[in-house]
C-alpha positions in Angstrom: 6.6 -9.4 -1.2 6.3 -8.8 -4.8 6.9 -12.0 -7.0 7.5 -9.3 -9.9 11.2 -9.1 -10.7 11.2 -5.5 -12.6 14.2 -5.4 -15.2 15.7 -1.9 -15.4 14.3 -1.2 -18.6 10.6 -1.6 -16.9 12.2 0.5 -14.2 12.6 3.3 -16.6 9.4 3.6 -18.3 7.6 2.9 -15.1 9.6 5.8 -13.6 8.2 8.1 -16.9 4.8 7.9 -15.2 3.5 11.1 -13.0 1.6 8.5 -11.3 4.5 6.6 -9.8 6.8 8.1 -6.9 9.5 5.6 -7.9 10.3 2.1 -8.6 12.6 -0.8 -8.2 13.4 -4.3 -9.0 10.8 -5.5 -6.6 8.2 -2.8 -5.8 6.3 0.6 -7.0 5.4 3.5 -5.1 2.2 5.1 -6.3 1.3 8.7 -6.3 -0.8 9.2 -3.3 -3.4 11.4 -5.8 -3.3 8.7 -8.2 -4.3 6.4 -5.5 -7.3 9.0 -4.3 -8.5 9.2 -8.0 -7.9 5.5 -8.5 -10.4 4.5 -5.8 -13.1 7.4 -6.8 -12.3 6.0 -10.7 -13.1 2.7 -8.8 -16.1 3.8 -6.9 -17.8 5.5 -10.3 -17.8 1.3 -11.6 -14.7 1.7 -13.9 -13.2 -1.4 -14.1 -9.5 -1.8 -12.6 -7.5 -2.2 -15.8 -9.3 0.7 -17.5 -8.5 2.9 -14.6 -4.5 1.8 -15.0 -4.4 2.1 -18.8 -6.4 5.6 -18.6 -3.3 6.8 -16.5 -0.7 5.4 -18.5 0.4 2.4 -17.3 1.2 -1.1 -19.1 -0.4 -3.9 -17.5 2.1 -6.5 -19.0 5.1 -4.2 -17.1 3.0 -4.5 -13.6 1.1 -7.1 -14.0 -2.4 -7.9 -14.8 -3.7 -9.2 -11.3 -1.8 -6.1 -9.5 -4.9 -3.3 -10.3 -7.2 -5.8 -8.2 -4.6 -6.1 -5.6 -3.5 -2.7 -5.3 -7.5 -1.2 -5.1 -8.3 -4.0 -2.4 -5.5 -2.2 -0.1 -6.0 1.1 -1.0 -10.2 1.0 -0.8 -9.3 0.1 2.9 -7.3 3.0 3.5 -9.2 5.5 1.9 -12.2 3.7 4.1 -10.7 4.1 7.3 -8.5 7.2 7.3 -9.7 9.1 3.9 -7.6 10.1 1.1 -4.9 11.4 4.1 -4.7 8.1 4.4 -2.6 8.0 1.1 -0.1 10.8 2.5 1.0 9.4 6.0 2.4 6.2 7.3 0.1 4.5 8.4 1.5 0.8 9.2 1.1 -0.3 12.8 -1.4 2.5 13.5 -3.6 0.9 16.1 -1.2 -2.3 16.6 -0.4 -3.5 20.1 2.4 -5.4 18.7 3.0 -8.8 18.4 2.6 -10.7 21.5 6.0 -12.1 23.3 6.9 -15.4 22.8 8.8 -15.6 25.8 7.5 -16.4 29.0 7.3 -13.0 31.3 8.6 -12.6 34.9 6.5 -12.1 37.9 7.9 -8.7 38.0 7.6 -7.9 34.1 3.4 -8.9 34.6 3.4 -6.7 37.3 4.4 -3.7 35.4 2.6 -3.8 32.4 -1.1 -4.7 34.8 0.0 -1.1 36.8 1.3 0.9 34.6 3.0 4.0 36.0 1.8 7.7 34.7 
């Protein structure tokens, strides 16, 4: 979770921005193009902050270590799924869950070894 605490004020000119979807007191959601042309920006050696300030944003509102932050996420998304990545959920994708903490029954181990089709 964010330790950024956005005061409504920041929430209005962040809000101004095409590249932001929408923002509150704890969190910003980022135009999935910006986030495509943020990590080919990235890729072409601009640096992180000149790739936020070229698309109108004020690193004191966001923060200055959130470019480096952000990129490292979405430079793993982009990786692995493309820039479609960016326009579906992806969370959990591939994720078995977490494991049970609870101890299982004979008959509950028994199901999930023979599944049934």
């Amino acid at each position: 979770m964010s330790k950024n605490i956005y005061t409504e004020f920041q929430i209005k000119e962040l809000e101004k921005n095409p590249s932001i979807i929408s923002a509150s007191k704890r969190s910003i959601s980022y135009n999935p193009e910006f986030k495509t042309k943020a990590v080919k920006e990235y890729k072409k050696r601009k640096s992180l902050s000149q790739i936020f300030i070229e698309h109108g944003f004020n690193l004191k509102i966001i923060g200055m270590e959130k470019p480096k932050l952000f990129l490292q996420r979405w430079r793993d998304t982009f990786e692995r799924f493309g820039g479609e990545g960016f326009l579906t959920e992806i969370r959990g994708k591939g994720s078995t869950g977490r494991p049970s903490s609870k101890p299982q029954s004979a008959e509950d181990q028994g199901r999930s070894e023979n599944p049934i089709p």
